[in-house]
Residue, then its C-alpha position, 0 to 999 in steps of 0.5 A: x921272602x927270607x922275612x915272610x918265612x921268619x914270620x911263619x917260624x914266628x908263628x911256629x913257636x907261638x902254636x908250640x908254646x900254646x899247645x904246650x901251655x894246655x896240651x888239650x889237642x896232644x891229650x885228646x889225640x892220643x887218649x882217643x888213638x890209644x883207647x880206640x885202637x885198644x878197643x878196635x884191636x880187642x874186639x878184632x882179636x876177640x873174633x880168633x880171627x888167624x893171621x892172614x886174616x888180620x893181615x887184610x883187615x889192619x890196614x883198614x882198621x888203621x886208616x879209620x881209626x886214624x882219620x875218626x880218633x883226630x876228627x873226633x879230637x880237633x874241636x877245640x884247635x881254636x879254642x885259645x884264638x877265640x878266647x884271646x882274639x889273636x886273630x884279630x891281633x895278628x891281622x892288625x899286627x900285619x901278619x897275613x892269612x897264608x902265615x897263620x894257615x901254614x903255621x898251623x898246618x905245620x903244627x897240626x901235621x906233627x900232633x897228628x903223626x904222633x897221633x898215626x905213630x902211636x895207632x900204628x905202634x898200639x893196633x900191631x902189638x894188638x892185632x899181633x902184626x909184624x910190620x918192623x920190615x916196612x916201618x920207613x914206608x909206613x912212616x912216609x905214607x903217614x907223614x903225607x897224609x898227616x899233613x893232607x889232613x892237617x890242611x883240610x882240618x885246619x881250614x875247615x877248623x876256622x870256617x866251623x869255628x864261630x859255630x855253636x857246633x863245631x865238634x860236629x860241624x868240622x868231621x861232617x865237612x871234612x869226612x867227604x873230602x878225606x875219601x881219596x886220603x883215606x883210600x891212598x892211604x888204604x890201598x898203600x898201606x895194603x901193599x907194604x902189609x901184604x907184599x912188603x913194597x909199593x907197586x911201581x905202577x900204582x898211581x896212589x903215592x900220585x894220587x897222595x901226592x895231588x891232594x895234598x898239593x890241592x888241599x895246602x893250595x887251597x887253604x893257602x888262598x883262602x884262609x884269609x878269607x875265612x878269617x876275615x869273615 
C-alpha cells in the first residue's frame, strides 16, 4: 500500500511538472473564468438590477459559469500523454490505471478550485455581493465539487481522447452527469447566500457527498480500461 500511494505522489509530481512546463490548462481556466465571469457580472449589472435580486441570481450564475468556463477548458488535458505516449509508457513500466486516474484527479481538482476561487472572487466584486460571512462554506462546497468534477472529466477526458472532437465530445458527455453536481452545488450555495448557513435537515451536502463517492469509484474501475482500449 505505503509503495502504491509513493507511485501516486510520483505520478503527482510528474502532472505538477508538466502542467508547469506548458501551464495551457491553469491559462485557459483562468482566461475563461475571469472573462465569462466579467461578462456575466457586466450584463447582470447592466440590468440595475437591486440587491436582493442579485442575491438570488449569484448562485446561480456561479454555478454555470463555473461548470461551462472548465468543461469548455479541458480539451487539451491530454494533449502531452498523446504527443508522448506516456501511457503506454507507464503501463509497461507497471504503473496501474487507478494511479494514473487518481494522479490526475488529484491534480485537476487543484486547477479547477483555482478556477472556482477566482469565479467567486471576480463575480462578487461585480455582482456587488458580500459573501466574506460564509467564505469557508463556500470554500468547502467548492472544493467537493471541484474534485466530483475532476473524476467525471478526467475519465470521460481519456475515453474522448483519441477523438478528432474531443473539445466537444468531452462537455457533451459530461453535461448530463454534472446535473446533481451542478443542482447541490446550487441549492448550497443559495442557502449560505441567502441565509448565511446550511439547513440542517438538507439532504444536498449527502447528495455532494454521493456523487463524488460514485464518480471516483467508477473512474478508479475503469480507467484502465479505457486506456487500454
Amino acid at each position: 500500500m505505503i509503495r502504491w500511494a509513493y507511485i501516486v505522489y510520483l505520478l503527482v509530481l510528474k502532472e505538477l511538472r508538466l502542467e508547469w512546463r506548458g501551464r495551457e490548462l491553469l491559462t485557459l481556466l483562468s482566461c475563461n473564468a475571469v472573462f465569462m465571469a466579467v461578462l456575466t457580472g457586466a450584463g447582470a449589472s447592466s440590468a440595475m438590477l437591486d440587491r436582493i435580486t442579485g442575491n438570488k441570481i449569484f448562485p446561480m450564475l456561479l454555478w454555470v459559469v463555473f461548470i461551462l468556463s472548465t468543461l469548455s477548458s479541458v480539451s487539451r488535458s491530454y494533449e502531452s500523454e498523446l504527443e508522448g505516449r506516456a501511457f503506454e509508457g507507464l503501463l509497461l513500466s507497471g504503473v496501474t490505471g487507478s494511479q494514473m486516474y487518481l494522479s490526475k484527479v488529484l491534480i485537476s481538482t487543484a486547477l479547477f478550485f483555482v478556477n472556482y476561487v477566482l469565479l467567486l472572487g471576480v463575480l462578487s466584486v461585480t455582482l456587488d455581493q458580500v459573501v466574506w460571512s460564509v467564505w469557508k462554506e463556500l470554500v468547502v462546497v467548492g472544493l467537493s465539487s471541484s474534485s466530483a468534477l475532476a473524476s467525471v472529466v478526467v475519465i470521460l477526458g481519456a475515453m474522448a481522447s483519441t477523438s478528432r472532437l474531443r473539445g466537444v465530445l468531452t462537455p457533451l458527455l459530461a453535461l448530463p452527469l454534472l446535473f446533481p453536481l451542478f443542482f447541490a452545488g446550487l441549492e448550497m450555495t443559495t442557502e449560505l447566500v441567502l441565509r448565511g448557513a446550511l439547513d440542517p435537515t438538507s439532504v444536498w451536502p449527502s447528495v455532494l457527498l454521493a456523487v463524488n463517492a460514485v464518480f471516483l469509484i467508477v473512474g478508479l474501475s475503469l480507467f484502465d480500461f479505457v486506456i487500454r482500449d
